[in-house]
C-alpha positions as CSV (number, residue, x, y, z in Angstrom):
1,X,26.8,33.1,-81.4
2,X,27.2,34.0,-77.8
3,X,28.1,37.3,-77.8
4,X,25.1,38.0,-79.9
5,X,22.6,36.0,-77.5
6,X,24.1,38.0,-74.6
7,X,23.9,41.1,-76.8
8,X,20.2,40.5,-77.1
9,X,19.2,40.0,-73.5
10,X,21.2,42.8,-72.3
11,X,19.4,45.1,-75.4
12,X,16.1,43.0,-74.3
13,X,16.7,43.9,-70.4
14,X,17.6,47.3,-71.1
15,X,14.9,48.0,-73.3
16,X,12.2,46.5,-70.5
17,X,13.8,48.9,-67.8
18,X,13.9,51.9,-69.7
19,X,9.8,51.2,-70.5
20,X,9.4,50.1,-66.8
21,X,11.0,53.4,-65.9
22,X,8.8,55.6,-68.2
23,X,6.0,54.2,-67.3
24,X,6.3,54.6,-63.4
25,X,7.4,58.2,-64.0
26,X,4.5,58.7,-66.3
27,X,2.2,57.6,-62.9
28,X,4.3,59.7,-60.5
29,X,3.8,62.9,-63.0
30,X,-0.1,61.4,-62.9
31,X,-0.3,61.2,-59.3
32,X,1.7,64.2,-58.5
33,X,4.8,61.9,-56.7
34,X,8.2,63.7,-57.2
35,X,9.9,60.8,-55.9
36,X,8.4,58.6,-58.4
37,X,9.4,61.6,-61.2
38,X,12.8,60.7,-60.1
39,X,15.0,59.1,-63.0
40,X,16.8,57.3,-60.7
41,X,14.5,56.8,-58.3
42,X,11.6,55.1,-61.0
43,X,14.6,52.8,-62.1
44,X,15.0,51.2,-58.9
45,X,11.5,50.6,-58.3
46,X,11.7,48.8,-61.4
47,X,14.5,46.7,-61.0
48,X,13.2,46.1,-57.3
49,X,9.9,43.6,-57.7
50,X,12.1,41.4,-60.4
51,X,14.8,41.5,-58.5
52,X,12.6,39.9,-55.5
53,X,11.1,37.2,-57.6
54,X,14.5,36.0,-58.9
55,X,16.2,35.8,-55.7
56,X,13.5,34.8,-53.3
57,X,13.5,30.6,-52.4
58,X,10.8,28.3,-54.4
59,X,9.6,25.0,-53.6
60,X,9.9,22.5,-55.9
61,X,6.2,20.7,-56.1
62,X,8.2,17.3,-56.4
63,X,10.5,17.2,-53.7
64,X,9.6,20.0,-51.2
65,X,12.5,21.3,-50.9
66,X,13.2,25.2,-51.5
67,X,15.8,26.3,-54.0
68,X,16.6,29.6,-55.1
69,X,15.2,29.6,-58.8
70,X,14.3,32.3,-60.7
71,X,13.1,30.1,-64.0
72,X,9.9,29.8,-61.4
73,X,9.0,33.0,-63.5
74,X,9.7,31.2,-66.7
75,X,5.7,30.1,-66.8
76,X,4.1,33.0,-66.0
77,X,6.0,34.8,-67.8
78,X,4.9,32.4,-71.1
79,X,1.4,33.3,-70.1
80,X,2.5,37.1,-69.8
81,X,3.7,36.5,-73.7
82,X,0.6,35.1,-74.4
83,X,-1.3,38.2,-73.1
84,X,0.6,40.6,-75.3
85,X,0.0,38.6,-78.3
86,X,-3.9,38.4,-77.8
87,X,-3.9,42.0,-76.8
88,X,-2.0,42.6,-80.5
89,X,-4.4,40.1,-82.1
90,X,-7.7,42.0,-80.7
91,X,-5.9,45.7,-81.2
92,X,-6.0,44.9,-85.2
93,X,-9.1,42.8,-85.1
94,X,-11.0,46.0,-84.3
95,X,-8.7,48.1,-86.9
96,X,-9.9,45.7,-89.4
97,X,-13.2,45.5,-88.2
98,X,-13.5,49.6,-88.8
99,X,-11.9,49.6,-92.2
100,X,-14.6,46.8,-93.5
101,X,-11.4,44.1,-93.7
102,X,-11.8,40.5,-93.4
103,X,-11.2,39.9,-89.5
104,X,-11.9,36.1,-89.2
105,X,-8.4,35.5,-89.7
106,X,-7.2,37.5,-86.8
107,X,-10.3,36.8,-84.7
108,X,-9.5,33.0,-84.5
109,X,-6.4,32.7,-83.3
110,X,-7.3,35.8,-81.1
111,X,-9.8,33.5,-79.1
112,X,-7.5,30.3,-79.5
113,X,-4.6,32.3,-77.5
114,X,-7.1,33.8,-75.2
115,X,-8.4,30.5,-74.2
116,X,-5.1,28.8,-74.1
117,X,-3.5,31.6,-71.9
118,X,-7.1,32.0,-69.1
119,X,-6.5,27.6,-69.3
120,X,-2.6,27.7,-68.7
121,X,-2.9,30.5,-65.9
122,X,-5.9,28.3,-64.3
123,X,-3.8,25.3,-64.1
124,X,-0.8,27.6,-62.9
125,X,-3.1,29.1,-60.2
126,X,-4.2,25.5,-59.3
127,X,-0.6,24.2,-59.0
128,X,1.0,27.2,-57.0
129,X,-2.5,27.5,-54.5
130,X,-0.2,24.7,-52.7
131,X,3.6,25.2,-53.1
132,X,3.8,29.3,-53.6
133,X,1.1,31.5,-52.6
134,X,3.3,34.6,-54.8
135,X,3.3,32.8,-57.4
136,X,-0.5,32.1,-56.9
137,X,-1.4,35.4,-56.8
138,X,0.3,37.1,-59.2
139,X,-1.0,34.4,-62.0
140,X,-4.4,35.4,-60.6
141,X,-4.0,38.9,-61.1
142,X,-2.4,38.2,-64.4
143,X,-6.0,36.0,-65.3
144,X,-7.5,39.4,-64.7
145,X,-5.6,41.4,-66.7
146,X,-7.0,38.9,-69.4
147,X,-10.5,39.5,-68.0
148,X,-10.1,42.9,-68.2
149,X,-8.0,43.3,-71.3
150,X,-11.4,41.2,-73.2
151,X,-13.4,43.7,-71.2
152,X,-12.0,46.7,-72.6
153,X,-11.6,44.9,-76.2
154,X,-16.1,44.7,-75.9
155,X,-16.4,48.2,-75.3
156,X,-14.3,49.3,-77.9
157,X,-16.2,46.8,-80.3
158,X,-19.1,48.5,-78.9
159,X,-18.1,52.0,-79.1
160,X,-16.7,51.6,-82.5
161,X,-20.2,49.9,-84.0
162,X,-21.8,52.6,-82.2
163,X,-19.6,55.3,-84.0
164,X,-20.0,53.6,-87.3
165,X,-23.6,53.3,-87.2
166,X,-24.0,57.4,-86.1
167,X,-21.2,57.8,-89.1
168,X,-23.5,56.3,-91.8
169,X,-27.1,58.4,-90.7
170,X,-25.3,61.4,-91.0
């Protein structure tokens, strides 16, 4: 059982990297960077910013002390999880939406994790203003990605009735 939980994260941890990697070269070949084209090069930037968060010292809200934790992550990354799992949610909403299928089903819990996820990074905001000013700011940066994410999931709905409505005059 071990040897196939480590298995995982080291396929889970590769896999992230590899993404991470493609998707800061993808930006460097966007932005005309040659460093960032780099193989190499895009790799370490992306093992650099978790590699900082893991290692840097936390203070424990209790006791004030400062310990080197890296399960600090462990909550923003739930709300992270959360983020990808509304964005999926809202992605076949609007498929279903354009091919006339029921969407209730996918629209509830699409607003349930939404709301859960802007609530839980709110309180994470709240409790880190104090301790870990990081930790602070990347969960409010994360709350805009879910601002943002909604944003973009509008205009689509938008678009799409637009295009739907121009489909059926034709």
């Amino acid at each position: 059982m071990a040897v196939l939980v480590i298995s995982f994260a080291a396929t889970t941890l590769d896999t992230a990297t590899r993404i991470q990697r493609f998707i800061i070269s993808e930006i460097g070949t966007t932005i005309s960077v040659k460093l960032l084209q780099n193989r190499y090069i895009a790799t370490g930037f992306a093992l650099f910013p978790p590699l900082i968060l893991t290692m840097w010292n936390v203070q424990n809200p209790n006791t004030g002390e400062f310990t080197q934790e890296g399960w600090a992550l462990w909550p923003i990354f739930g709300a992270s999880n959360q983020m990808l799992a509304a964005l999926t949610l809202m992605v076949l909403s609007l498929y279903f939406f354009l091919r006339k299928k029921p969407v209730l089903p996918l629209v509830l819990p699409f607003l349930f994790i939404t709301a859960i996820t802007l609530t839980g990074l709110i309180l994470k905001i709240q409790a880190f203003w104090g301790t870990n000013k990081a930790l602070a700011i990347i969960s409010i940066v994360l709350f805009v990605f879910v601002l943002w994410m909604m944003g973009e999931g509008c205009v689509a709905f938008k678009h799409s009735k637009r295009h739907k409505i121009s489909e059926t005059k034709c």
